[in-house]
N, C-alpha and C positions, 0 to 999 in steps of 0.2 A: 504494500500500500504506500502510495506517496505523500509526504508532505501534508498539513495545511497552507495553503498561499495566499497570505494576508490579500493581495489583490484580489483573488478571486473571490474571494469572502464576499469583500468592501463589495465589488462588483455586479455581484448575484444578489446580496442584498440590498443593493438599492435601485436594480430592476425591478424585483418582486415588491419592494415598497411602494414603487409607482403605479404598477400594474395591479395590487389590493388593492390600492389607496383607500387607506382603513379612513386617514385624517377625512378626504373628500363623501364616507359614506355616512359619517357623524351625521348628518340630517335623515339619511335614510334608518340610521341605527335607535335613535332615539323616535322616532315614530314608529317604529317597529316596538318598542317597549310601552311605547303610550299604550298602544292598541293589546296588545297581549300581558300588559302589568309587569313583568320580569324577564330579564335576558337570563340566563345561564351564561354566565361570561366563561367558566371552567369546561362546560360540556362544550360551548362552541371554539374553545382556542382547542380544545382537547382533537375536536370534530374537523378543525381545518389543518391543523398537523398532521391526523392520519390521513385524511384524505388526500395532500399536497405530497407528502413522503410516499404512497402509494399509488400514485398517480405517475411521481417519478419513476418508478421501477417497475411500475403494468401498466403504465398507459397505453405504449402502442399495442401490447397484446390483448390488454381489456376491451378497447376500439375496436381491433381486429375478431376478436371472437363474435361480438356481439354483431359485426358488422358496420361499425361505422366508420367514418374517417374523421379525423382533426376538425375538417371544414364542418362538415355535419354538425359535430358537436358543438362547434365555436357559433354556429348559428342559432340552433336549441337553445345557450346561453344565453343570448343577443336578443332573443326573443324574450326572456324572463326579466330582464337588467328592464328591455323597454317598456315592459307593463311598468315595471315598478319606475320608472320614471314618470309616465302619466299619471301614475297614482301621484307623485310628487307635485306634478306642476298643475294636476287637473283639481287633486284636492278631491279624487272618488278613492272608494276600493272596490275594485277588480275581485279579489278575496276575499268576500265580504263571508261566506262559513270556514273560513280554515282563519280563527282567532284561536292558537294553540295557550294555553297558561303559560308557557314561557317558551320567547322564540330564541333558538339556541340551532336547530341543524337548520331544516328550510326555513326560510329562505337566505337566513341569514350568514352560516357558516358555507352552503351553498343553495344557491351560485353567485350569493352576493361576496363573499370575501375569497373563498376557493373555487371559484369560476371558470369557467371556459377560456378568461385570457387567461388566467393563472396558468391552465393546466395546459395552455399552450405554449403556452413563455415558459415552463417547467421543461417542457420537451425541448424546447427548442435549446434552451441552455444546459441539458443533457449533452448536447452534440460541444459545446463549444467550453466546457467548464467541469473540472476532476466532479464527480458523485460527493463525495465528503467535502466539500464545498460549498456545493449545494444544499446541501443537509444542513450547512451550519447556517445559509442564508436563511432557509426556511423555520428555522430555531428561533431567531432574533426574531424573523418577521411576526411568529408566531407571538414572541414576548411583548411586542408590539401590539398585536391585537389585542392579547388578554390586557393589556394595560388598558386600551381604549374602553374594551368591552367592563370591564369593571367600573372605572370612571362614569359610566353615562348618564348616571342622574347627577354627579361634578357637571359636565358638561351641558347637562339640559337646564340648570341651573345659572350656570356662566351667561349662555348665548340669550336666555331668557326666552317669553312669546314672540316676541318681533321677532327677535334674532332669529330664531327657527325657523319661523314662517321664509324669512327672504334668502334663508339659508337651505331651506329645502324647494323653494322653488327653484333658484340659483343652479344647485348641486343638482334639479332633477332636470335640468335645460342638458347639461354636462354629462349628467348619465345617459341623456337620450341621445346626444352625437357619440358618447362611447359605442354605446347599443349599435345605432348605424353605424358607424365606423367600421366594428366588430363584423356586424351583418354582409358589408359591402367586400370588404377585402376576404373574406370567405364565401361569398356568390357567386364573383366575378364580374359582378355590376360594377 
């Protein structure tokens, strides 16, 4: 086994930081909590570690058993990211019977944090970046999440009602050009 390589570290973690971007879902995370009373911050960090560490080392065979491809799934994604942005900017719910007592796997650990770009950006920096690496990027990122996800009545606190409001409209303009974005470069529209 090689090394750890401080670069590679630094590197892979601050992909995966951008590509969660836990800080940018803070309005979609806290209205997730409104509506369901309690996050699980433990089951959901717990929930997006295995799924990201296991995604690294069966994704393409998981895809391939089941049939699908990268594109395929990157779209699936792009599709759930986008509802939950019109839930954002329209101010409905789309989900209005699936109100769980605490949201902690869907939607929140996936596809909102451990996602289709995650788990594509995971592949793809498979190819370019040692395994033990990447394992450590996704450690941190992890310790990241559970930092936010604990915090979020700190932070639904801080930004206050206004704050929220302009901050989940804002963030939900942002997730719906992700969503497209997502959708397009995996179409080939």
């Amino acid at each position: 086994m090689q090394p750890f390589i401080f670069k590679e570290i630094i590197s892979v973690t601050m992909i995966l930081f951008a590509i969660i971007d836990i800080l940018g879902s803070i309005p979609v995370i806290i209205q997730l909590r409104q509506r369901a009373g309690h996050i699980e911050s433990e089951k959901a960090s717990i929930a997006v570690l295995v799924l990201m560490i296991a995604f690294l080392f069966l994704g393409d065979e998981l895809l391939s058993v089941i049939g699908l491809d990268i594109s395929s799934f990157a779209i699936a994604g792009s599709i759930v990211i986008f509802i939950i942005a019109l839930e954002m900017i329209l101010g409905v719910n789309f989900f209005k019977e699936e109100v769980p007592e605490a949201a902690s796997i869907v939607p929140l650990a996936f596809p909102m944090i451990a996602g289709a770009g995650t788990m594509t950006t995971l592949l793809s920096l498979k190819s370019q970046y040692q395994t033990q690496n990447i394992v450590v990027g996704i450690l941190l990122n992890t310790a990241v999440v559970y930092l936010v996800l604990k915090n979020v009545k700190w932070l639904e606190k801080l930004f206050g009602v206004t704050g929220l409001h302009i901050l989940r409209k804002a963030f939900g303009v942002i997730l719906l050009a992700i969503a497209i974005k997502l959708f397009r470069s995996n179409s080939g529209l």
